[in-house]
C-alpha distance (Angstrom), angle and dihedral (degrees) to the residues before:
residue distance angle dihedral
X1 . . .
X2 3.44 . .
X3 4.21 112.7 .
X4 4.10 143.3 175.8
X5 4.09 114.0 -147.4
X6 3.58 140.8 113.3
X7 3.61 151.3 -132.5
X8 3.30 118.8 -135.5
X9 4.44 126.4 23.5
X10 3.85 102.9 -100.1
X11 3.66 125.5 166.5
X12 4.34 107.7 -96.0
X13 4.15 96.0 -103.1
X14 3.90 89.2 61.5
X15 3.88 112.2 111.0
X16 4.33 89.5 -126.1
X17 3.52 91.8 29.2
X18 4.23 75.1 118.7
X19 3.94 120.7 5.4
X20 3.61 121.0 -165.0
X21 4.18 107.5 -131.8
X22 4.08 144.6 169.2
X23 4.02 117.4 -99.8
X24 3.76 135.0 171.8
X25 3.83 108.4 -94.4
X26 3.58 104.4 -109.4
X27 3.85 125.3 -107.9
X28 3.58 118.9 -137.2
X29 4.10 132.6 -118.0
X30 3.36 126.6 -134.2
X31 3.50 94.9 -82.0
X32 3.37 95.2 40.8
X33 3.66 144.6 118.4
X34 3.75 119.2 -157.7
X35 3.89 101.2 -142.3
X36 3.90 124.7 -153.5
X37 4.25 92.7 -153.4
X38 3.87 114.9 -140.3
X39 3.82 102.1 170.4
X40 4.02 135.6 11.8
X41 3.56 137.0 -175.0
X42 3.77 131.1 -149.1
X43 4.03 128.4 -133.5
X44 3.77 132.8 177.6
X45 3.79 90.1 -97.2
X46 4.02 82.2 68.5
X47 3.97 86.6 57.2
X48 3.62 101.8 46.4
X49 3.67 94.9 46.5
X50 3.80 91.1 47.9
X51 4.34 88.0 47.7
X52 3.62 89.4 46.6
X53 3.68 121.1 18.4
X54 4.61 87.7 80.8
X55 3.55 104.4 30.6
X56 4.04 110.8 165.7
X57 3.83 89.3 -9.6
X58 3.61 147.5 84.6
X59 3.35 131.3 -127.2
X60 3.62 127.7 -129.8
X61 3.61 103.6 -149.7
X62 3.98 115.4 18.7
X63 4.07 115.3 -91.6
X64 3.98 108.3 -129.3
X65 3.84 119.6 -140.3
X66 3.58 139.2 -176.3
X67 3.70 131.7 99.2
X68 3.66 119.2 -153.2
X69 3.81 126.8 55.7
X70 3.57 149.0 165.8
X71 3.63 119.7 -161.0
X72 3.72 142.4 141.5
X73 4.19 122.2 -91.7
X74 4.37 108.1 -100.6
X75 4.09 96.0 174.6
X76 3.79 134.3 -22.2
X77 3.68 132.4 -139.9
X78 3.62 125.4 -90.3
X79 4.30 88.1 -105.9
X80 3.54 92.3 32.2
X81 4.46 102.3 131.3
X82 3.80 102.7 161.9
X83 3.51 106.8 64.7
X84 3.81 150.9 11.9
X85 3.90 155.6 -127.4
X86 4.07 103.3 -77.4
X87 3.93 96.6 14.4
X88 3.61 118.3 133.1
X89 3.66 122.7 -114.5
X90 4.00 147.0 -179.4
X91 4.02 125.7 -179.4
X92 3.45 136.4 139.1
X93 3.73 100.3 -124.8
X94 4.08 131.6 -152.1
X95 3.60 127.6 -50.9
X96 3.72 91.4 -138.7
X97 3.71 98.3 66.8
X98 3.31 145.7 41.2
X99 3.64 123.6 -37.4
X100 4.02 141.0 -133.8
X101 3.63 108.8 -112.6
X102 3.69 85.9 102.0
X103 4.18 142.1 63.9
X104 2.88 110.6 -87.4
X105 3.96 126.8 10.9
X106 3.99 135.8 -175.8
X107 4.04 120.6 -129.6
X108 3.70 138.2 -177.3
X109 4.36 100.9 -104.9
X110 3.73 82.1 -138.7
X111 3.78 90.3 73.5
X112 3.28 98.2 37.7
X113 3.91 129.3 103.0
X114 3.77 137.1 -160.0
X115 3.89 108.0 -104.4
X116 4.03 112.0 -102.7
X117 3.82 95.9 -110.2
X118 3.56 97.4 -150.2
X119 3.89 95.4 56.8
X120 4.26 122.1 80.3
X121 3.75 104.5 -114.2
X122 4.05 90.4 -108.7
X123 4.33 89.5 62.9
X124 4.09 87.9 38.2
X125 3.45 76.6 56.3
X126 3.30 103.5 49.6
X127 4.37 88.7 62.4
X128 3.63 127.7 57.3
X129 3.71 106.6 75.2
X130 3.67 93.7 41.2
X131 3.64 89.2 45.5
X132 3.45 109.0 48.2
X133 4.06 84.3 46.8
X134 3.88 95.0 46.6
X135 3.73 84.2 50.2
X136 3.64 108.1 48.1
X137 3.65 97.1 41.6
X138 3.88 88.5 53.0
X139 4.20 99.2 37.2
X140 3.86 97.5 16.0
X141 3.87 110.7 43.2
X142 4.11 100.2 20.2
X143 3.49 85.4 26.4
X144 3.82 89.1 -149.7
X145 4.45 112.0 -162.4
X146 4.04 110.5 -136.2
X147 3.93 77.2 -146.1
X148 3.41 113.4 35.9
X149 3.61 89.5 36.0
X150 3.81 106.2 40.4
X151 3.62 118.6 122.6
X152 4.23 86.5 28.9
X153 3.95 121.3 131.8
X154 3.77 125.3 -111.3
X155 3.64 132.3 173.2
X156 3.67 120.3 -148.0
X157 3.93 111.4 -158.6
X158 4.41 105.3 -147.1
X159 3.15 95.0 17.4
X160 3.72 96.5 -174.4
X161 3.42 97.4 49.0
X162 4.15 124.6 112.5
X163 4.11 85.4 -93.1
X164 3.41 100.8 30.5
X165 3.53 94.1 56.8
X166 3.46 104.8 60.3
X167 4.26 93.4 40.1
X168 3.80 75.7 64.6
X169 3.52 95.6 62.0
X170 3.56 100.9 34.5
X171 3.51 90.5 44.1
X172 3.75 90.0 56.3
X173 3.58 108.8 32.9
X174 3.73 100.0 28.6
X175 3.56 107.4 47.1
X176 3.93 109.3 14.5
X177 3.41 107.0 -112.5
X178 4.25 143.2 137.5
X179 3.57 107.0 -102.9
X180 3.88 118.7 -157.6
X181 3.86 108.9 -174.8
X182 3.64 130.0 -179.7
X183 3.99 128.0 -129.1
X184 3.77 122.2 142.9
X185 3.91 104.3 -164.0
X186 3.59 123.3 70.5
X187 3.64 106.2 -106.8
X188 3.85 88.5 39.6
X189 3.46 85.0 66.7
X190 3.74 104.6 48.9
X191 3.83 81.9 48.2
X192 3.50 85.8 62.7
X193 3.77 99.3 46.4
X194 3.49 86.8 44.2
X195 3.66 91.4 59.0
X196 3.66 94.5 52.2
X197 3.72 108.3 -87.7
X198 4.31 117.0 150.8
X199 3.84 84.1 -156.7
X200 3.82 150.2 28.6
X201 3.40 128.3 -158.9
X202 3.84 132.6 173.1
X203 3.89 119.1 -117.1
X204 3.74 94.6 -140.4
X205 3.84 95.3 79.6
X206 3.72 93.9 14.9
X207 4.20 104.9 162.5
X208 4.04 85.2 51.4
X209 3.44 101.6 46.4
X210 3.90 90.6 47.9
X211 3.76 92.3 48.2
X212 4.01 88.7 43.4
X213 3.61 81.8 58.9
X214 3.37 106.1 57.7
X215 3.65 107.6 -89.6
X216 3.77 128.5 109.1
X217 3.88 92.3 179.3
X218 3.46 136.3 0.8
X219 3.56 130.0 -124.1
X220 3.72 93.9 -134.5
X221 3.99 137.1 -21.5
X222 3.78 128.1 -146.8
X223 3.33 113.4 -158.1
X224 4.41 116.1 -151.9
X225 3.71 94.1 165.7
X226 4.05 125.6 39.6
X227 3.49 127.0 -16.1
X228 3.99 95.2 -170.5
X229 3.54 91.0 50.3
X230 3.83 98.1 49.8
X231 3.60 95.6 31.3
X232 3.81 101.9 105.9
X233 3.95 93.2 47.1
X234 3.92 87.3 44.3
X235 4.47 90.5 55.7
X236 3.88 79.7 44.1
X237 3.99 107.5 55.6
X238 3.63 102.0 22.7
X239 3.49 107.9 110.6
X240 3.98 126.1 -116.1
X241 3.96 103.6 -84.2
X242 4.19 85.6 11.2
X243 3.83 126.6 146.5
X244 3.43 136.3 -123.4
X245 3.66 136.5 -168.1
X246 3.58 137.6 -174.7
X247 3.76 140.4 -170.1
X248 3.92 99.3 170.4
X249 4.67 123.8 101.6
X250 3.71 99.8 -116.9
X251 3.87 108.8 -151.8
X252 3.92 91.9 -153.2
X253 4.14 130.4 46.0
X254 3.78 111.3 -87.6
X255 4.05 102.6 -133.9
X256 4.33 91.4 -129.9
X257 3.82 81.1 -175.3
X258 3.53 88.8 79.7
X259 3.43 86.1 76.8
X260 3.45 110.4 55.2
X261 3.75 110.1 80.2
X262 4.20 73.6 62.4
X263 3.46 96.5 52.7
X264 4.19 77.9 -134.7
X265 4.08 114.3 158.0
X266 3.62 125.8 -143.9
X267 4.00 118.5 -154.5
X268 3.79 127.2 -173.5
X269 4.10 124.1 -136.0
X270 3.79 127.5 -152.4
X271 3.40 118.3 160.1
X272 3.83 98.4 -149.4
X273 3.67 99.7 49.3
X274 4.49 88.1 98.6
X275 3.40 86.5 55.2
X276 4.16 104.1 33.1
X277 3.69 87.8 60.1
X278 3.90 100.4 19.7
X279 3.74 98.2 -122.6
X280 3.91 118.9 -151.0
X281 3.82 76.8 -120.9
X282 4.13 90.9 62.1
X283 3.85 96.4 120.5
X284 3.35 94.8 57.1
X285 3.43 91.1 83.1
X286 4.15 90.8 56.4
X287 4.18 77.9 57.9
X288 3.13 95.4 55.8
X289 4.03 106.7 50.4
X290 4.39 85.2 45.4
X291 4.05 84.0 51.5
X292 3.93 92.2 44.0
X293 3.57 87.0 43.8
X294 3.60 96.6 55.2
X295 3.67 90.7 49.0
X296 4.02 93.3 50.9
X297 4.21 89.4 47.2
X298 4.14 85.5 46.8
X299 3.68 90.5 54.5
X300 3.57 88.4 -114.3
X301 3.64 95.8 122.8
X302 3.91 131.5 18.1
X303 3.29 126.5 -137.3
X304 4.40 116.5 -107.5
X305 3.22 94.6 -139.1
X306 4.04 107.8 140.4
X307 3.88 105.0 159.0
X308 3.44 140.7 31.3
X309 3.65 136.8 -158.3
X310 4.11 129.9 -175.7
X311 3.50 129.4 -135.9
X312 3.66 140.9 20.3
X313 3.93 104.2 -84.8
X314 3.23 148.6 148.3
X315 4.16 88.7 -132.1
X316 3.60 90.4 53.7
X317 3.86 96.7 54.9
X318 3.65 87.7 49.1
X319 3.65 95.6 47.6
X320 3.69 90.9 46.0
X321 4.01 95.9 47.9
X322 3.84 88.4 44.5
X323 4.06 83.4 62.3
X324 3.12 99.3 48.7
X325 3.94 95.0 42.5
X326 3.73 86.6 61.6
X327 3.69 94.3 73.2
X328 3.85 94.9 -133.3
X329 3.44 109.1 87.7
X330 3.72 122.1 133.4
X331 3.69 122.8 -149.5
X332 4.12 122.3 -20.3
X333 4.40 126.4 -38.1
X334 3.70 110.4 -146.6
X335 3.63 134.9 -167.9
X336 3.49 119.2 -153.8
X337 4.11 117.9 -157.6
């Protein structure tokens, strides 16, 4: 099969900063689903694995990245029980194996989804690692209650990002609450707005422009961009007994004893941890895509797709990681095959 990687960590402009090459199609485990891909979509994890994952060496065989697909079902696994040959699929697969910037690709069934059927495969695309992250950290890790909850401020720091984007909506639509996002340019914030958010505010003076909104505290804050650098206003506009999530690196300790005299919680996201460590919980990431893809074919949700690109090339992955590397893309960038 036909695949896009590289060797060795060079910055995006460099000529084999990805190479396309040949690999044996993969055979699936047990649990596995051998995937014919039709669509991908890139995120900054792509990025900073690619930057990172071959400093100062070279790789024998070339590392494959990418994770979020949509693709038709080739074979299944001897134990496989969710799906079958010719079904359509989307997921965002495991960090510790092989990715999707390739033909064909084999994934756990348990983190698999069933393809929203009214969505093109480029916005299907466009959802399952940003939705399955946007979801736990709101229902999994603050374990936010559409019910007990509704009505209940959050503020959702880059709001137009790939992440940010869809905690707006689910935020919102899902469980009934008053979303305050941040964007600072113009068409970041009718992004935003467009998404679903009652307010926008602009990072760059962030406890002001919350408190010039209306808020005195916030009921919880999810932060998509840098916990360091928000930290301070974070401590100071989460509200007593608040929550706060994160999915960002932080280069520096953050000082969680700031938080106590609030009796405020702080609770990490990564979407691969169920399937890094293969949590007795796995499947509930298969639940997850089927209930996010009932709410995208009720209309519920929209897809954040913003930009598509055709074919499976090495230009295109270079294009679409020199976006993203800019820090000011809005939405998702697809590539269709």
């Amino acid at each position: 099969m036909k695949a896009i990687g590289f060797k060795t960590s060079l910055p995006i402009d460099k000529d084999d900063s990805f190479i396309e090459f040949e690999t044996p199609k993969p055979i699936p485990g047990a649990h596995d689903l051998l995937v014919k891909i039709e669509a991908v979509s890139v995120n900054p994890v792509d990025f900073k694995i690619r930057q990172n994952s071959a400093k100062e060496t070279t790789l024998e065989t070339p590392k494959i990245i990418g994770w979020d697909a949509v693709g038709i079902v080739e074979a299944v696994g001897d134990q496989v029980s969710l799906f079958k040959v010719g079904d359509e699929v989307y997921y965002a697969g495991d960090l510790t194996k092989q990715g999707s910037n390739a033909e064909y690709q084999v994934v756990d069934e348990r983190i698999v989804g069933k393809k929203p059927k009214s969505l093109s495969i480029e916005q299907a695309a466009a959802m399952p690692l940003t939705g399955l992250t946007a979801w736990e950290i709101l229902f999994d890790r603050i374990r936010i209650h559409p019910e007990k909850d509704k009505g209940k401020s959050i503020l959702i720091i880059g709001g137009a990002g790939g992440v940010g984007s869809v905690a707006i909506q689910l935020a919102k639509k899902v469980a009934g609450l008053t979303v305050i996002a941040t964007a600072s340019r113009p068409e970041s914030i009718e992004w935003c707005k467009q998404q679903g958010a009652d307010f926008v505010v602009n990072h760059k003076n962030l406890i002001e422009e919350v408190r010039n909104a209306g808020f005195q505290h916030v009921d919880f804050i999810l932060d998509f961009v840098d916990v360091n650098q928000y930290w301070n206003a974070f401590v100071e506009l989460i509200k007593p007994q608040g929550h706060i999530g994160s999915i960002s690196d932080p280069v520096e300790n953050v000082n969680l004893r700031q938080l106590k005299g609030k009796s405020a919680s702080f609770h990490w996201e990564l979407m691969f941890t169920r399937s890094m460590f293969q949590t007795e919980d796995m499947i509930e990431q298969h639940h997850i895509l089927n209930e996010v893809a009932d709410l995208l074919d009720k209309g519920t949700m929209q897809s954040t797709l913003k930009t598509t690109l055709n074919g499976l090339t090495v230009s295109n992955f270079k294009k679409a990681h020199q976006l993203l590397e800019s820090g000011s893309t809005i939405g998702k960038i697809a590539i269709k095959f």
